[in-house]
Structures are given as structure tokens and as C-alpha cells.
N, C-alpha and C positions, 0 to 999 in steps of 0.2 A: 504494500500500500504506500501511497508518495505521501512524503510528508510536505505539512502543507506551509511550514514556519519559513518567513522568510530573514534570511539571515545577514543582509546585506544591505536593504533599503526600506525606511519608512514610506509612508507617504509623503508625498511632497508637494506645498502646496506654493503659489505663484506669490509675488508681491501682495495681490489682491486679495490671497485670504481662499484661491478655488483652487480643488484638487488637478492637478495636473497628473496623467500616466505616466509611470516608474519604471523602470526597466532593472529586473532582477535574476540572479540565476537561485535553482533551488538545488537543495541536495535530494537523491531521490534512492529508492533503492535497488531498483534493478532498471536496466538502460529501455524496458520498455514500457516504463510507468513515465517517460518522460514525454509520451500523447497526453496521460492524463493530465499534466501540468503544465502542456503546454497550453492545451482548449479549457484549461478551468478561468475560470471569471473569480478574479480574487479580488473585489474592487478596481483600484485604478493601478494594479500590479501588471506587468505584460515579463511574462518570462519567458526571455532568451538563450537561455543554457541552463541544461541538468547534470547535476554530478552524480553519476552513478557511483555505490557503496563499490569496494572492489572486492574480487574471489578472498581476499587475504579475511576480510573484515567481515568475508558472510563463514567460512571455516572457523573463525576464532586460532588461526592458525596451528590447526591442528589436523590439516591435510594437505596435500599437495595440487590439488586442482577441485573444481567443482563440477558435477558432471558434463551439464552445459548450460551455457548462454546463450539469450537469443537478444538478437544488436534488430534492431527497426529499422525498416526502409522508409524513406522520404528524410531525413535529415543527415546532418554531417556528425557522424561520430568518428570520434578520436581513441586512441586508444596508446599505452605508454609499457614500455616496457619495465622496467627497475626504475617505474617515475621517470623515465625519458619520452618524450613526444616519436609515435613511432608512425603516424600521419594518420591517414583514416581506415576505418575497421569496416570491410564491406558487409553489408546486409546476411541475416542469415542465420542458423544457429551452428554455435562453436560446442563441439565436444570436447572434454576434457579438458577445460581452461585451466592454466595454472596460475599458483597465486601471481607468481612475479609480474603476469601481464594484466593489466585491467583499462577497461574503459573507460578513458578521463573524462570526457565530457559528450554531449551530445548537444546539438543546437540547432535551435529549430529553424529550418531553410526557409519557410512561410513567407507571405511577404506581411505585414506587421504595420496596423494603425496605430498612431502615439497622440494621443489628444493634448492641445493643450489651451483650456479656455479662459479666456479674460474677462474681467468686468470691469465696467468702469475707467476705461484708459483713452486719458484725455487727447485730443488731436489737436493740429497748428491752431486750429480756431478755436481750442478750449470747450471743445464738443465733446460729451460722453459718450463711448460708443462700448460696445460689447460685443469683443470677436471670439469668436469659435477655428482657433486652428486646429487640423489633422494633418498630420507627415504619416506618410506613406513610405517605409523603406523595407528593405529584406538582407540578410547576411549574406556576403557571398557576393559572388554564382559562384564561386567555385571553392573547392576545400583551401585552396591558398588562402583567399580573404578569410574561410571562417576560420583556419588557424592563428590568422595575425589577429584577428578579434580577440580571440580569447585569450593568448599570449602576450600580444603587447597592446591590445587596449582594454579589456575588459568592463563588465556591463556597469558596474561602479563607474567607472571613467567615464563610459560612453553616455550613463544617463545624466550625469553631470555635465560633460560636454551641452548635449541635446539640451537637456532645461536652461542652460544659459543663454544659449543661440537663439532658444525660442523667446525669450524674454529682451533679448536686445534686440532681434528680429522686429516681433511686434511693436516695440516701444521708437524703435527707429523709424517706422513705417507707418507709427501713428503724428509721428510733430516733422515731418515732410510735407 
């Protein structure tokens, strides 16, 4: 069952006091509960990468593989050898996985709406106006970008990034 706590970001609300979407990764327990958390409706949460538990941590290390694994089709999974990036893990199910290899991450390829709504943001003429922006983006196309995502920018970064840009975006765009 996926757990549903998220570990990385509150909500996040605008200047104005309204919830803006968040962008988080969740820990999950097996690589194909991460449909379940991708399509769950957690508020104004949108999660972009699951971290599957590894063979090591479902054994309690007390065996040398787990019989098998089954990796999902439709998104990018990663997968590491002794905790080294070993690229992506093809769809399917793996028999005999051993601890040392495990499933780092999986992320969802989707293409992914980010709301982020204002109120009351004045323009050059000192007119109160009330915008509703949606971005529209996806990870990828390919396992390159979604490895540099998750390696050197990750979703902390990136929704920090995104809630900034959207806020100096709109604010720029309203005293023009």
C-alpha cells in the first residue's frame, strides 16, 4: 500500500494568501504503487517521482534476493546498482532481484497541470484583477532529461524554481 505522507513539501500558498500546486516526490513501497500516487488527488500536491523501498529493506537483510519484481510500463524508472545510477530499468517483471540492485526512482512521464491562482493583483492602472494561471509541462521525452531531473535538479528545486517564476511572471505582467 503507498504511503500517502508527504515528506518534502507543504502547501504552498502565493503572496495573496491562495493555494498554489506543489510539486513532490513520495516514498512508496513497491515500484508499482507509484500509478497509485501518481493519479491520487492529495489537495494541491502533484507528484512527480516515487521512491520505491529496495529488495535490501523488504528482506530485513536476511536474504539474498527477493523473488520478483514487477517495474510499470508508461514511466521512467531508474534503477542503481550499490546506490550507483545504473540508467533505466525496462518494463516487466525481474526474477530473483538481488539486494545490491534496487529501483531508485520512478517518474511519472505524464504531461502534468500546475495551477497557480491569484487574487487581487493590482495592474498599471491600479485595477484589481484575478488571474487563474495553469502551466502545462511533462518530464523528459527522454530518460536523459528525466535522469538530470532527478539528479541535478530535483522536485524541491524545481517547485521552488516554478513558484517563483510564476509569481514574478504574473506580477510583471500585471504593472506592464
Amino acid at each position: 500500500m503507498a504511503q500517502t505522507s508527504s515528506t518534502f513539501a507543504p502547501q504552498v500558498r502565493g503572496l495573496d494568501g491562495v493555494v498554489h500546486s506543489t510539486c513532490v516526490q513520495r516514498s512508496i513501497g513497491d515500484p508499482t504503487e507509484a500509478a497509485i500516487v501518481f493519479n491520487q488527488a492529495n489537495g494541491s500536491e502533484i507528484c512527480l517521482v516515487a521512491i520505491p523501498e529496495s529488495a535490501n529493506d523488504k528482506c530485513f537483510g536476511c536474504c539474498c534476493c527477493i523473488p520478483y519484481l514487477k517495474i510499470p510500463s508508461g514511466y521512467f524508472s531508474l534503477w542503481q546498482r550499490w546506490y550507483k545510477n545504473m540508467g533505466q530499468i525496462d518494463p516487466g517483471v525481474k526474477f530473483c532481484y538481488p539486494f545490491f540492485k534496487r529501483v531508485s526512482h520512478v517518474i511519472n512521464a505524464a504531461t502534468i497541470t500546475y495551477s497557480a491562482p491569484s487574487r487581487q493583483v493590482p495592474t498599471a492602472d491600479n485595477v484589481m484583477v484575478d488571474i487563474n494561471l495553469s502551466l502545462t509541462f511533462a518530464i523528459g521525452p527522454g530518460i536523459d532529461e528525466a535522469t538530470d531531473f532527478v539528479y541535478k535538479l530535483g522536485t524541491t528545486r524545481f517547485d521552488e524554481f516554478l513558484t517563483n517564476e510564476v509569481e514574478e511572471g504574473i506580477a510583471a505582467s500585471c504593472t506592464q
